[in-house]
N, C-alpha and C positions, 0 to 999 in steps of 0.2 A: 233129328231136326236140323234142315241146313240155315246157311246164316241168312238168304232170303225171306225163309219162313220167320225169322226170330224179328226180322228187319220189319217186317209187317205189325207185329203186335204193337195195342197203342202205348203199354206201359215201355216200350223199348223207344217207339218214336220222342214219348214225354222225356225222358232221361234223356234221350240223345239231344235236343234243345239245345243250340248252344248257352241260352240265358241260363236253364237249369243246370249246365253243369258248371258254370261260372261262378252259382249259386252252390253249388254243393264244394269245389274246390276254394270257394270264399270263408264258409261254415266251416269246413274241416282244418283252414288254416288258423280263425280264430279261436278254432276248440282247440286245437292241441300246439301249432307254432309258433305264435304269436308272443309275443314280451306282456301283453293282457289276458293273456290266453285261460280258458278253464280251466284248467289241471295247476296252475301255476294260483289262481284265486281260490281253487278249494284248499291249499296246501297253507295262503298265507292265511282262511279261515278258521284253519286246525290251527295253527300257530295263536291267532290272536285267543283263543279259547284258552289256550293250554294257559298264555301269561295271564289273562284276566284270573285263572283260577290262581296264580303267583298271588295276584296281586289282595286277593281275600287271604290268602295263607298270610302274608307279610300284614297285611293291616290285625289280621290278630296276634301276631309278633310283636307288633308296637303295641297293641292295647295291653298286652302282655306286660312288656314292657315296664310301662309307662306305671301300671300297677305295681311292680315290683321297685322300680328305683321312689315310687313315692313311702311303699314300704320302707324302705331301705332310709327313710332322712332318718328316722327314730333310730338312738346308739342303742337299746337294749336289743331292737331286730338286727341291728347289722353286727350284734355280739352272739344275738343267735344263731342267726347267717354261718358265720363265720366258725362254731364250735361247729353246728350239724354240716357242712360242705367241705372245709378244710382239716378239721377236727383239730383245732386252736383247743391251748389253754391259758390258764390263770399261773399264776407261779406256784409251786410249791402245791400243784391240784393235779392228781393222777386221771386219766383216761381211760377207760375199759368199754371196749366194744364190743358188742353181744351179737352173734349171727346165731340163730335160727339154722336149724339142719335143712328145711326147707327152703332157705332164702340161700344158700353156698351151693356155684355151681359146680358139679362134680362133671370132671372129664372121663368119659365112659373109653373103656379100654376094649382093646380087641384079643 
């Protein structure tokens, strides 16, 4: 096929259009170069997703929270606290911790 023949067809004439390719070098600039550009709005869409799912993660962090330090005003739970997390005593009150054969991780040897 020479380039006369190709010159002829109507989808070659439509493209050739200077409006149309104006139109097509217009579209191509705001999809991918552009400082607005699509590829730059899809990426700040994946972004805002990712924080909004932050941001349910952290509001049950406070809820959490907020449970726990209200726990926490009673002095007999922050004496519980305190035995079962740091393993505090009383004076003259011995300690014995108990593991379980299933709860002790064992390091597998080669």
């Amino acid at each position: 096929m020479k380039f006369s023949e190709i010159k002829q067809k109507k989808w070659f004439r439509f493209i050739s259009n200077k409006y149309v390719l104006i139109l097509i070098l217009f579209l191509f600039w705001m999809l991918f170069f552009d400082t607005n550009s699509f590829l730059i709005h899809n990426e700040l869409n994946h972004d805002i997703k990712a924080l909004e799912g932050n941001k349910e993660f952290y509001k049950k962090e406070m809820k959490n929270d907020k449970t726990f330090i209200e726990k926490m005003q009673d002095s007999s739970e922050v004496e519980k606290f305190a035995r079962e997390k740091y393993y505090l005593k009383k004076e003259k009150e011995d300690i014995f911790i108990i593991e379980h054969e299933d709860s002790i991780y064992i390091k597998k040897e080669r």
